[in-house]
TORBA-131110 format. One record per residue (C-alpha): x, y, z; residue number from 1. Coordinates in Angstrom, 1 decimal. Last residue first. Example, Ala and Ser with C-alpha at 12.3 -4.5 7.8 and 13.67 -1.06 7.14 Angstrom:
BEGIN
[[13.7, -1.1, 7.1], 2],
[[12.3, -4.5, 7.8], 1],
//
This chain:
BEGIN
[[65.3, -36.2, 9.5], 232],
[[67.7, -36.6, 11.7], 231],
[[69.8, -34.1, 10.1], 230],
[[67.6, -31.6, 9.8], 229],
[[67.4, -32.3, 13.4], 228],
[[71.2, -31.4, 13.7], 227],
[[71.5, -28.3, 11.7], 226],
[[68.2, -26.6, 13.3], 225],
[[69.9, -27.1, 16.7], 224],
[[72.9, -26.1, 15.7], 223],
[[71.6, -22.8, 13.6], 222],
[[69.6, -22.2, 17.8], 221],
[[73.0, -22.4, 19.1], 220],
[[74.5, -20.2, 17.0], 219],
[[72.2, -17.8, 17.1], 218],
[[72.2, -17.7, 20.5], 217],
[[76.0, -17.5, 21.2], 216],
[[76.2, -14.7, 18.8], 215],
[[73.9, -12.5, 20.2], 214],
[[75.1, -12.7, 23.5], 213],
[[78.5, -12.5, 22.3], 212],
[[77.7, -9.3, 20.0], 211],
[[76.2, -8.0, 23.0], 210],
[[79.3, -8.0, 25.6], 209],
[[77.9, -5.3, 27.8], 208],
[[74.7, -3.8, 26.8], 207],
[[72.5, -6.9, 26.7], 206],
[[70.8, -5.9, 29.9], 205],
[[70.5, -7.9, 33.4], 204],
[[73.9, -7.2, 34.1], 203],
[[77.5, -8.4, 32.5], 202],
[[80.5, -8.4, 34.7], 201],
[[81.5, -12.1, 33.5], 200],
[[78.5, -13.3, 30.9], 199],
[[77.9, -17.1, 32.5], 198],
[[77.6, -19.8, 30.1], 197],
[[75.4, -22.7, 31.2], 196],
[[74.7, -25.6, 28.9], 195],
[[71.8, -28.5, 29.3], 194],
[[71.7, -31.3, 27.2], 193],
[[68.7, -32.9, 30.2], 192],
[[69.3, -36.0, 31.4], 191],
[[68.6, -35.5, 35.3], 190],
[[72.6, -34.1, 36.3], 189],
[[71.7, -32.2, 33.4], 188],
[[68.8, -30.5, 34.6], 187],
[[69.7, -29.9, 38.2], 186],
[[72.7, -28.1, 36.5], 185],
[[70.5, -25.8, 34.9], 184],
[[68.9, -25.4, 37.8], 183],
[[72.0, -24.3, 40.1], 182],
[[73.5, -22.0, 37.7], 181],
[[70.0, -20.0, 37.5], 180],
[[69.9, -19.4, 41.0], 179],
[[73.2, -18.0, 41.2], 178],
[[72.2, -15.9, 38.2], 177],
[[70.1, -14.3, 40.2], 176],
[[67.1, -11.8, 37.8], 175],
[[67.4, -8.4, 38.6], 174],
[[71.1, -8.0, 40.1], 173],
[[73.0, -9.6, 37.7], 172],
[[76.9, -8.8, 37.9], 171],
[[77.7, -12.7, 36.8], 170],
[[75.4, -11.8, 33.4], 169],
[[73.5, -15.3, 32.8], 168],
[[73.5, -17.2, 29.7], 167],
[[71.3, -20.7, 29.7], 166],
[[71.6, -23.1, 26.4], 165],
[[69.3, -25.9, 26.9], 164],
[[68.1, -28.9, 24.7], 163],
[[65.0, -30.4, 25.0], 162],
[[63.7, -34.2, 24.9], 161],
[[65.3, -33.9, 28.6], 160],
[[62.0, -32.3, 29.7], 159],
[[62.3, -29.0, 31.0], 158],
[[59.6, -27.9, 34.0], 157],
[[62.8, -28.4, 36.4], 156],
[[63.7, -25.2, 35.0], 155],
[[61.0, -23.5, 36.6], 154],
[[62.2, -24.4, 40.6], 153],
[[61.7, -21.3, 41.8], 152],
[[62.6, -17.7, 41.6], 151],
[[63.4, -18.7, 38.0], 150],
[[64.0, -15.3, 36.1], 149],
[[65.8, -16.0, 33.0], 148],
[[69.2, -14.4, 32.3], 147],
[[69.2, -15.4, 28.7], 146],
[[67.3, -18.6, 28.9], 145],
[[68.0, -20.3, 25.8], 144],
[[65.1, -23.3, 24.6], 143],
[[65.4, -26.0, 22.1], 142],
[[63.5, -28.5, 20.7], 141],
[[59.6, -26.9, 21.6], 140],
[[56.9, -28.9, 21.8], 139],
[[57.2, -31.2, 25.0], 138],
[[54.6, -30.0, 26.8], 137],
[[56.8, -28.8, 29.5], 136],
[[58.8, -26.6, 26.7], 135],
[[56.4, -23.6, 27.4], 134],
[[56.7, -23.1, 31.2], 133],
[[60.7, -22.8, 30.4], 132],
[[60.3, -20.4, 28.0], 131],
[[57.4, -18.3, 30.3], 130],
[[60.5, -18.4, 32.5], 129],
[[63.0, -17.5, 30.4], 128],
[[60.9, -14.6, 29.1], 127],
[[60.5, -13.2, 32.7], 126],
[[64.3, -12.8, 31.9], 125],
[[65.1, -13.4, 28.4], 124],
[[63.7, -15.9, 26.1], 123],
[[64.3, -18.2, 23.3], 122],
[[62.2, -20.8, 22.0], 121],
[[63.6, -23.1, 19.3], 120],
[[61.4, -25.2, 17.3], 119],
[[62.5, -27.3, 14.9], 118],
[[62.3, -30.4, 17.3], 117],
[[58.6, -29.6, 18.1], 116],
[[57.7, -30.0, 14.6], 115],
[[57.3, -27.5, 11.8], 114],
[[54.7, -25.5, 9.8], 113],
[[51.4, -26.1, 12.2], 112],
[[53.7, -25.3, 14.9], 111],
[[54.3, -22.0, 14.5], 110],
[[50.8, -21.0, 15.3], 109],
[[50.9, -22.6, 18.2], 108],
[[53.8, -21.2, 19.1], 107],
[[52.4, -17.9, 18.9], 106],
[[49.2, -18.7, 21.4], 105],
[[51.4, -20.4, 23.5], 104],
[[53.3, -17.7, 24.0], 103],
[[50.1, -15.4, 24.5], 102],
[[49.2, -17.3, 27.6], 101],
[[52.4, -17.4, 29.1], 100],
[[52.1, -14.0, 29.3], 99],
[[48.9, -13.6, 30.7], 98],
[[49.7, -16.1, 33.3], 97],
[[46.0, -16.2, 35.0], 96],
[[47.0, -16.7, 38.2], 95],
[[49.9, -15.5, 38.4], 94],
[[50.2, -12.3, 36.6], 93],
[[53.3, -12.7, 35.3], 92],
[[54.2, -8.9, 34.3], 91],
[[53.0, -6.5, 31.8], 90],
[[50.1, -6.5, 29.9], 89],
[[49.1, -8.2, 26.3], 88],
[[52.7, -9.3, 25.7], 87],
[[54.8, -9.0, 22.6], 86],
[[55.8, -12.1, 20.9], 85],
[[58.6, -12.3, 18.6], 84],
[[58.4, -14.6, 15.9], 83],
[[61.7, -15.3, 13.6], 82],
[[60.9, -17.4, 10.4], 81],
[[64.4, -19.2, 9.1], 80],
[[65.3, -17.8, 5.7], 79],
[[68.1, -19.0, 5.8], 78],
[[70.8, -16.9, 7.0], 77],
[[71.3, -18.6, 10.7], 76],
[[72.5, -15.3, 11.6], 75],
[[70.3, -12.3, 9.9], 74],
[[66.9, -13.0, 11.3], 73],
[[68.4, -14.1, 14.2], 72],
[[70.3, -10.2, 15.0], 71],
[[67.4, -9.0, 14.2], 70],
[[65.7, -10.4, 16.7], 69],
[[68.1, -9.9, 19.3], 68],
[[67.6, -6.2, 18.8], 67],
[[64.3, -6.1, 19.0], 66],
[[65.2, -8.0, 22.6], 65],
[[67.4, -5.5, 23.9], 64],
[[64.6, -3.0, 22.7], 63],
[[62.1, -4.1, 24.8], 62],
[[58.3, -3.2, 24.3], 61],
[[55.3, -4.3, 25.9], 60],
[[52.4, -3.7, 23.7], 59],
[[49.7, -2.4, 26.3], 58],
[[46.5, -3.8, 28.1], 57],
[[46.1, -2.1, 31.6], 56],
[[48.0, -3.5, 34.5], 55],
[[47.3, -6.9, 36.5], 54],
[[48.9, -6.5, 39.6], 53],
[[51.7, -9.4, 40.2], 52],
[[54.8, -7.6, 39.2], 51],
[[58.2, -8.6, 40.8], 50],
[[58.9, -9.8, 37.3], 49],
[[58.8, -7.1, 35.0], 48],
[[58.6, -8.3, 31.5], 47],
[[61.2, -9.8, 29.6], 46],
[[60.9, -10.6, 25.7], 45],
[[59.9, -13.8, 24.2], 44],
[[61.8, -14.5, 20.9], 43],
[[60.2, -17.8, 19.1], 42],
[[62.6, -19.2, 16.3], 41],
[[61.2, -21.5, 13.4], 40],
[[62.6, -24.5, 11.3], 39],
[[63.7, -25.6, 8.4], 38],
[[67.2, -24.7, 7.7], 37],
[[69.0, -25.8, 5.0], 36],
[[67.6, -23.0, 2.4], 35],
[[64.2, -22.3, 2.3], 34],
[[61.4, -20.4, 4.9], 33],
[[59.2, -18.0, 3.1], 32],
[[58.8, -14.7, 5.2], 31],
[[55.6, -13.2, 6.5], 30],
[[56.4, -10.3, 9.4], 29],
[[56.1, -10.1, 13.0], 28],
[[53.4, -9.0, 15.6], 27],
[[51.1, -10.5, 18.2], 26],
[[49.0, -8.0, 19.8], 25],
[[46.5, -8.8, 22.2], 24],
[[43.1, -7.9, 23.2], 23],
[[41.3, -9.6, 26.4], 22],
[[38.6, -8.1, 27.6], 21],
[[38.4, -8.6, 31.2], 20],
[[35.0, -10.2, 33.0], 19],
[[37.5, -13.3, 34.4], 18],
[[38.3, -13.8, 31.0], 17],
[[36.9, -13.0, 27.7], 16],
[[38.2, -13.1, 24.1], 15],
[[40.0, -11.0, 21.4], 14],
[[43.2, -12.0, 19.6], 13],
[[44.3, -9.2, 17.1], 12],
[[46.9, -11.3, 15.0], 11],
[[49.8, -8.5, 13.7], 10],
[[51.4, -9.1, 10.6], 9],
[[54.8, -10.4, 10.6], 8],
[[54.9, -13.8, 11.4], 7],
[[52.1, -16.1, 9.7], 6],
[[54.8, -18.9, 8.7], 5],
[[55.3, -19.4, 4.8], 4],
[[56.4, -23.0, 3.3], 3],
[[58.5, -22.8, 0.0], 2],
[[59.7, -26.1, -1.5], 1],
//
C-alpha cells in the first residue's frame, strides 16, 4: 500500500500575531512511501542562536543541512518522506518561538500518515533545540541533535519514550559541546536511550568528517524505523 506525505510543495501559512503578518514557507516534495520503512524524517536546520530581535520574514537557508537531506533521501532507500523545514525569520525569538512554531506546524502534518514512533526529528544547532522542544509532547520516536545549542537545560524536555543520538564537533565553538555531553547523560542516567558521539576536531559545520555525520544519522534514524516496524 502507497501512502503519500505533503512534502515537497510549499504550504504558504498566513495568520496574525502580536500585529505581524505571519507568512511562512514550508517546502519539500510529494513522494509515496513503500518498502520496509514506514515512517517520516523531519530536518530542522540551524538558525542563529544568540539572536533574539525579530528580523524580517525570509527563507532561511543552510546548505549543510540541504545536504543532509539528501543524503536521507538516499540512505534508508525506501522511499521514506524527508521534510525539511525552513524558518519564517531567523533566530529563536523567545517569546514567541517562531521557529519552533513552524516545526510543529510540519510535524503535524506528518503525523496524520504515521505515529509518533515513526517519526524521527533531526536537527542541528538551534535545530536541536527546537528538536528537543518538539519531542516534549511525546510525538516524535527519535531525535539527533547534531551539535544542538542547549544553553540550558533543553534536553531534559526528552521524554524517555524517545530515543537520542547527539553528535557534537569537540573543536565547537558556536554551540558547547561540553554542555551537550552533560545533558545527554542527564537523560540516560533518567531512562532515556540516549547516545553521544563526539566528532574529534570537528566545528560547528559539517565540513570535516561529513560522510560520518551523515552516515551516523541515517543510520540511526533506518534503526529506528527498523525496530518499530518491528513492533508493530
Amino acid at each position: 500500500m502507497l501512502v503519500t506525505a505533503a512534502v515537497g510543495r510549499a504550504i504558504r501559512l498566513a495568520g496574525t500575531r502580536a500585529g505581524t503578518q505571519r507568512n511562512a514557507q514550508i517546502g519539500a516534495t510529494v513522494m509515496p512511501i513503500a518498502g520496509k520503512y514506514r515512517g517520516g524524517v523531519l530536518v530542522l536546520p540551524g538558525g542563529k542562536p544568540a539572536s533574539t530581535a525579530r528580523s524580517h520574514p525570509l527563507q532561511l537557508t543552510n546548505q549543510r543541512i540541504d545536504w543532509l537531506a539528501r543524503s536521507l533521501r538516499r540512505r534508508p532507500r525506501s522511499g521514506v518522506p524527508v521534510r525539511r523545514v525552513q524558518y519564517q525569520v531567523r533566530g529563536w525569538n523567545r517569546a514567541e518561538l517562531d521557529a519552533l512554531e513552524d516545526a510543529e506546524i510540519a510535524l503535524a502534518s506528518m503525523r496524520e500518515h504515521f505515529d509518533a514512533a515513526k517519526m524521527v526529528v533531526v536537527g542541528h544547532s538551534m535545530g536541536g533545540r527546537v528538536a528537543a522542544h518538539l519531542s516534549a509532547s511525546g510525538d516524535v520516536g527519535a531525535v539527533v541533535a547534531l551539535a544542538p545549542w542547549w544553553p540550558r537545560d533543553d534536553a531534559d524536555l526528552i521524554p524517555n519514550t524517545c530515543r537520542l543520538l547527539v553528535m557534537h564537533g569537540t573543536a565547537d565553538t558556536w554551540t558547547d559541546p561540553h554542555s551537550s555531553y552533560r545533558q545527554t547523560l542527564r537523560a540516560r542516567d533518567r531512562g532515556v536511550d540516549a547516545q553521544w558521539m563526539p566528532i574529534e576536531g570537528a566545528g560547528r559545520d559539517f565540513l570535516r568528517q561529513w560522510p560520518r555525520w551523515h552516515r551516523l544519522t541515517a543510520q540511526f534514524a533506518a534503526s529506528q524505523l527498523s525496530e518499530r516496524l518491528r513492533e508493530a
